[in-house]
C-alpha positions as protocol buffer text, in pm:
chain_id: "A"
residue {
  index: 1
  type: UNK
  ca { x: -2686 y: 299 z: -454 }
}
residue {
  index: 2
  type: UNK
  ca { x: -2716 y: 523 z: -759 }
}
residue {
  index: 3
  type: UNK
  ca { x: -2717 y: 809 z: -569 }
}
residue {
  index: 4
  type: UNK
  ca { x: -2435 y: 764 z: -373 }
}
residue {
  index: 5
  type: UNK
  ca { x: -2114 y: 962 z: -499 }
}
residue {
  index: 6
  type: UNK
  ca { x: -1710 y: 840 z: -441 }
}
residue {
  index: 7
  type: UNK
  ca { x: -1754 y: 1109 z: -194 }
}
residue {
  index: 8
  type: UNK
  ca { x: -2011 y: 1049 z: -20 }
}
residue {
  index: 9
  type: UNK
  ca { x: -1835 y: 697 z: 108 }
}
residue {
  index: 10
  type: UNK
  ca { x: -1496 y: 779 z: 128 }
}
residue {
  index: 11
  type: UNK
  ca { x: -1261 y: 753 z: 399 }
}
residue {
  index: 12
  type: UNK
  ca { x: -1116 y: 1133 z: 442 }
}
residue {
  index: 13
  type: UNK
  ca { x: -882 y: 1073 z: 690 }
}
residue {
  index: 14
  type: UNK
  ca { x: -629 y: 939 z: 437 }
}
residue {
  index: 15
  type: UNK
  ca { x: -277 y: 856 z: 611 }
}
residue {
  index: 16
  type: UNK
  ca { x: -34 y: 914 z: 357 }
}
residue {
  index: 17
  type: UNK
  ca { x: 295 y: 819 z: 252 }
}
residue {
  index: 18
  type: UNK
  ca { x: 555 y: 1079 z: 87 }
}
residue {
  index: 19
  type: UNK
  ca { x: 773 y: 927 z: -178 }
}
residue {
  index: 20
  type: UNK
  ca { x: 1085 y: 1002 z: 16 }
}
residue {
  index: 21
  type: UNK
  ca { x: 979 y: 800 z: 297 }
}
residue {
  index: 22
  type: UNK
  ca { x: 1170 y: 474 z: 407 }
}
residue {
  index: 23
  type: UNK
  ca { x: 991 y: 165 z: 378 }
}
residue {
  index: 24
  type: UNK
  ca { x: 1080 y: 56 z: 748 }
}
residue {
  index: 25
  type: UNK
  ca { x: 901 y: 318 z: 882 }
}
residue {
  index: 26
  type: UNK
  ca { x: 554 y: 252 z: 616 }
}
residue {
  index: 27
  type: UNK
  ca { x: 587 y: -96 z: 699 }
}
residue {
  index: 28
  type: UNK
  ca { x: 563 y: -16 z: 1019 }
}
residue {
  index: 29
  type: UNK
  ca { x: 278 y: 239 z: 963 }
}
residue {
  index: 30
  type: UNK
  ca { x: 93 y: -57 z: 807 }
}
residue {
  index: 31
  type: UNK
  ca { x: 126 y: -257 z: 1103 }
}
residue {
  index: 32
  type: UNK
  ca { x: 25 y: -17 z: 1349 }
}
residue {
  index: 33
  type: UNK
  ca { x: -249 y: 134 z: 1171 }
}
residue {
  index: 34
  type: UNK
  ca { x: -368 y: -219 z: 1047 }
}
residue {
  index: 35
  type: UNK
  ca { x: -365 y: -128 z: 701 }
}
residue {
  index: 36
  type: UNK
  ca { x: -276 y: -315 z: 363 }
}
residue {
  index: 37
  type: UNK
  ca { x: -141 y: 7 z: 196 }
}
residue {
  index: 38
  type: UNK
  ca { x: -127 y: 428 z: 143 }
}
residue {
  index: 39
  type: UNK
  ca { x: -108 y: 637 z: -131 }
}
residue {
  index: 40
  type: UNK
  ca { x: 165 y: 839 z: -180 }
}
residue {
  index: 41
  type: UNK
  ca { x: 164 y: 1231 z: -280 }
}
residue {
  index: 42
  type: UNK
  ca { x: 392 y: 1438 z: -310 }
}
residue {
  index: 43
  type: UNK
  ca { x: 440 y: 1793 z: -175 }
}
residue {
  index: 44
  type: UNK
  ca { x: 123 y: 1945 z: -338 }
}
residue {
  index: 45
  type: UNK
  ca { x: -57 y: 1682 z: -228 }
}
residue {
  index: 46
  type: UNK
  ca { x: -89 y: 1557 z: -562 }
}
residue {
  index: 47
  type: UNK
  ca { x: -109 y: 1116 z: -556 }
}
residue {
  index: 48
  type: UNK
  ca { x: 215 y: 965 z: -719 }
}
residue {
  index: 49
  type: UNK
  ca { x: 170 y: 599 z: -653 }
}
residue {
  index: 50
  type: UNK
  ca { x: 17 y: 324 z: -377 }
}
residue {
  index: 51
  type: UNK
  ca { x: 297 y: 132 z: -146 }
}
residue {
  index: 52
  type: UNK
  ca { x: 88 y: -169 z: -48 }
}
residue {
  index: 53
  type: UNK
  ca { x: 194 y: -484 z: 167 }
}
residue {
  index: 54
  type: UNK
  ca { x: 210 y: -689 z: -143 }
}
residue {
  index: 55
  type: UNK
  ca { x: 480 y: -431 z: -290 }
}
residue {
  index: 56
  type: UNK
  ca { x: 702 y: -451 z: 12 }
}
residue {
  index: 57
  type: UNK
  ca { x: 645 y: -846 z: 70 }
}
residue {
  index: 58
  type: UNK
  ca { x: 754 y: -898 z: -360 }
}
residue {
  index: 59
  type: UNK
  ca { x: 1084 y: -693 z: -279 }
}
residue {
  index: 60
  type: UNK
  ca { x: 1152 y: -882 z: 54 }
}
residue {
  index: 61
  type: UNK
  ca { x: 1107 y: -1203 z: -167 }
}
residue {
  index: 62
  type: UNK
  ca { x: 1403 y: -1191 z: -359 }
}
residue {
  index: 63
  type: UNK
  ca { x: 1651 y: -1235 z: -75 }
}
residue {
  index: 64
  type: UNK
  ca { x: 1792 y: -1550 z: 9 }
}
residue {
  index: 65
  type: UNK
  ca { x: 1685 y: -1681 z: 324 }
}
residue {
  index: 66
  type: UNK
  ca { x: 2063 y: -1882 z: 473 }
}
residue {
  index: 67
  type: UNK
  ca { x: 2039 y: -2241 z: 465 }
}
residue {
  index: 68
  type: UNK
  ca { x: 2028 y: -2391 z: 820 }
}
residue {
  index: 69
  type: UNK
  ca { x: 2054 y: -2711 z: 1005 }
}
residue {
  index: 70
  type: UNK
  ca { x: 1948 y: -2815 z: 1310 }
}
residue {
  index: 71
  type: UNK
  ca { x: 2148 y: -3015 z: 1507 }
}
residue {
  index: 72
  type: UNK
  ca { x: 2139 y: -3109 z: 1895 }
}
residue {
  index: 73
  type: UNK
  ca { x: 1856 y: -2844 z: 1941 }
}
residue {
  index: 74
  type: UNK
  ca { x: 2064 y: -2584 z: 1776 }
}
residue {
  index: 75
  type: UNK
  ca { x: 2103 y: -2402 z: 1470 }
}
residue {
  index: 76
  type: UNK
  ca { x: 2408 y: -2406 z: 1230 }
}
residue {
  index: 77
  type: UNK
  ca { x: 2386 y: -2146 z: 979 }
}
residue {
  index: 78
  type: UNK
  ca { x: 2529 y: -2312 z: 608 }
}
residue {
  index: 79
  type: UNK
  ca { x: 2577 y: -1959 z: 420 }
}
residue {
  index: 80
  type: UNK
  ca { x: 2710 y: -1634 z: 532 }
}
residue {
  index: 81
  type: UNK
  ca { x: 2460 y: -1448 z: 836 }
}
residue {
  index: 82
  type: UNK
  ca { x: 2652 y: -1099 z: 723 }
}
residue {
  index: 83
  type: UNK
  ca { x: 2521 y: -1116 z: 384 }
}
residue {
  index: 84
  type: UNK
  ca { x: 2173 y: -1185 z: 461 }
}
residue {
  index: 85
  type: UNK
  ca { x: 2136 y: -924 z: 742 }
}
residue {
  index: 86
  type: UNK
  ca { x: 2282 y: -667 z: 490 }
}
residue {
  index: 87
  type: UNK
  ca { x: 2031 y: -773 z: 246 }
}
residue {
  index: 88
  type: UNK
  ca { x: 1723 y: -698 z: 546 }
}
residue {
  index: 89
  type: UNK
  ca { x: 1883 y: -380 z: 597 }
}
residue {
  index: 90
  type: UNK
  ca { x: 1922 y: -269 z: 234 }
}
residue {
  index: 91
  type: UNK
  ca { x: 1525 y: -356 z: 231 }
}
residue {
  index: 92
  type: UNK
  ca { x: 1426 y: -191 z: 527 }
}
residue {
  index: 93
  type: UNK
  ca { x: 1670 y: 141 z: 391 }
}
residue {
  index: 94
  type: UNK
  ca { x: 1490 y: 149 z: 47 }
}
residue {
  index: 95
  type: UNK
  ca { x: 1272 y: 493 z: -22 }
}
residue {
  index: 96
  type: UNK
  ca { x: 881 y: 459 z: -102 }
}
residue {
  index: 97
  type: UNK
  ca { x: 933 y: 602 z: -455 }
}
residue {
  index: 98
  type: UNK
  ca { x: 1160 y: 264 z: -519 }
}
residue {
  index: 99
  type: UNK
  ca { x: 915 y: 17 z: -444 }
}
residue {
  index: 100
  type: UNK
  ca { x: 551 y: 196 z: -470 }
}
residue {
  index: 101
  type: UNK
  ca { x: 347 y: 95 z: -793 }
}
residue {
  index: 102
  type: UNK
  ca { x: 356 y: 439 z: -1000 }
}
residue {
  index: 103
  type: UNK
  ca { x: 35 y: 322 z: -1263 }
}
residue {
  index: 104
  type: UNK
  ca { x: -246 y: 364 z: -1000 }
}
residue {
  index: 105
  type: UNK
  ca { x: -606 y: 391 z: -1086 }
}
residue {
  index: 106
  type: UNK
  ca { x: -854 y: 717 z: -920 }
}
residue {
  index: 107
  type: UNK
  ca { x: -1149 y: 794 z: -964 }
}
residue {
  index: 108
  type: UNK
  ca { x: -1291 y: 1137 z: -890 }
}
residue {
  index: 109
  type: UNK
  ca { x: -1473 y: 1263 z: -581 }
}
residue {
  index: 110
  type: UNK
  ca { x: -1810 y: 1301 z: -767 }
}
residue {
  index: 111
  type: UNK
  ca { x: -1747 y: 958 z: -922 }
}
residue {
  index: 112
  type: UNK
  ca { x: -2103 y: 705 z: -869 }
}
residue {
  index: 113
  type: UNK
  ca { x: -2082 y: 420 z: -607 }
}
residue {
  index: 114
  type: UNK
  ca { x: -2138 y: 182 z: -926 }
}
residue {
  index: 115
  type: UNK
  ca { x: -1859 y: 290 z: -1109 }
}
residue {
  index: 116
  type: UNK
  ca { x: -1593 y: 304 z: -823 }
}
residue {
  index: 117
  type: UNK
  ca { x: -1748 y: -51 z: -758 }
}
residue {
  index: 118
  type: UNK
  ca { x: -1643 y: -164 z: -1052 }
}
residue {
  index: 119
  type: UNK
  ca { x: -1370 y: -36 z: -1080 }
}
residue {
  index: 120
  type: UNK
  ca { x: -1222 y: -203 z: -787 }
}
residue {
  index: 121
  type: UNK
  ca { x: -1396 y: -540 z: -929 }
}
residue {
  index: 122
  type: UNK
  ca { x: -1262 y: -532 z: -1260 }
}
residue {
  index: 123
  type: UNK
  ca { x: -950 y: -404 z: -1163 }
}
residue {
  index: 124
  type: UNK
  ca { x: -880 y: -630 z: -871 }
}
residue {
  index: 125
  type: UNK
  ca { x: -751 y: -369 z: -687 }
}
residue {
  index: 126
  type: UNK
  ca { x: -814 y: -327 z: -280 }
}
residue {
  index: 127
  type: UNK
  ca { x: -828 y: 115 z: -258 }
}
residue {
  index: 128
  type: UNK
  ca { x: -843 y: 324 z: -449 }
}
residue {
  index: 129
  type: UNK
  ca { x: -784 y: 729 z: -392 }
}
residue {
  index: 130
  type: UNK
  ca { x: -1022 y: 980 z: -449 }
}
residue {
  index: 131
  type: UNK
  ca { x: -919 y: 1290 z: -622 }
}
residue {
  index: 132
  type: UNK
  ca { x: -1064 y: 1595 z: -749 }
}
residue {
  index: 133
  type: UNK
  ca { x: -972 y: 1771 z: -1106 }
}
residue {
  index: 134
  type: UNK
  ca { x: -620 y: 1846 z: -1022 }
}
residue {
  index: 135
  type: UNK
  ca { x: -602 y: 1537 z: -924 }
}
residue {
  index: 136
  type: UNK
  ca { x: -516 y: 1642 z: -509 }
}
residue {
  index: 137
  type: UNK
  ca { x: -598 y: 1348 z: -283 }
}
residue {
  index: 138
  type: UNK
  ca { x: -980 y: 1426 z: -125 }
}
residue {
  index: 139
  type: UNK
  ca { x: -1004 y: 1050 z: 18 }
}
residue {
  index: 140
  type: UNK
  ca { x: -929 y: 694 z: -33 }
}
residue {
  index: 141
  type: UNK
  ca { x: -1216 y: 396 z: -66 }
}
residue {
  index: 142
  type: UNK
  ca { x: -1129 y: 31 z: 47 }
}
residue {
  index: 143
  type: UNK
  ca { x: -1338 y: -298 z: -28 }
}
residue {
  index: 144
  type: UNK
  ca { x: -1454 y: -232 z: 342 }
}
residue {
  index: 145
  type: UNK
  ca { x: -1623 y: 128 z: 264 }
}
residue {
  index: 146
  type: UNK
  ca { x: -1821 y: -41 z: -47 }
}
residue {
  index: 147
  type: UNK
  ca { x: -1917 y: -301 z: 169 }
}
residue {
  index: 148
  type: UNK
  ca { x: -2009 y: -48 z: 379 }
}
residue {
  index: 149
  type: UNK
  ca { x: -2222 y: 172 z: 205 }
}
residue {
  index: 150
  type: UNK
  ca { x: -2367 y: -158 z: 32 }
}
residue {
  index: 151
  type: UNK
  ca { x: -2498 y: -234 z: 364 }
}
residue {
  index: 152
  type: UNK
  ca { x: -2561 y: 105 z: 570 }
}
């Protein structure tokens, strides 16, 4: 593995998100694509932050499911519906930039296998993006591509 560079495992076909973008739409960029998250750059393709699942799933988790009963195979709703569909909306209208985690960790295209390795050990982090100098978005690496190039 030693000789192995960040850039010689990376994934280059990075799908990105911009930090404008609404988080309906990423969410349901993550779905389709079967992803757990994107960086985000902005215009000069420069990385900004990482929206991930887990960023999107924390927000959703401070609104209020309504309290419900069940009665004679139906549901009675205790609290307001209105409330908590404006809630899901508000959610589903917020931008990337409001929700993304702006302290991300790179690491640099000519980076060793070993030390993006442990990076993402020590770190406990899932990707990570591969940048060069100006720090411009080259690639991305996921658990899967070290496993990867453990293996191949």
């Amino acid at each position: 593995m030693n000789n192995k560079r960040a850039k010689d495992i990376m994934t280059t076909d990075v799908i990105v998100a911009n930090k404008n973008d609404i988080i309906a739409n990423v969410a349901n960029l993550l779905i389709k694509e079967k992803i757990g998250g994107l960086p985000v750059v902005d215009e000069e393709n420069k990385v900004v932050g990482i929206i991930s699942e887990t960023d999107i799933m924390k927000k959703e988790s401070y609104v209020d499911s309504p309290r419900m009963l069940n009665f004679l195979q139906g549901i009675i709703f205790l609290d307001d519906m209105k409330k908590f569909e404006d809630e899901m909306r508000a959610i589903a209208a917020y931008k990337v930039e409001d929700l993304m985690s702006k302290d991300i960790i790179t690491v640099n295209e000519n980076d060793t296998f070993d030390y993006v390795a442990n990076v993402m050990i020590n770190k406990s982090i899932n990707r990570v993006p591969v940048v060069d100098e100006e720090n411009c978005l080259k690639g991305i690496i996921c658990r899967y591509d070290i496993i990867k190039a453990m293996y191949n």
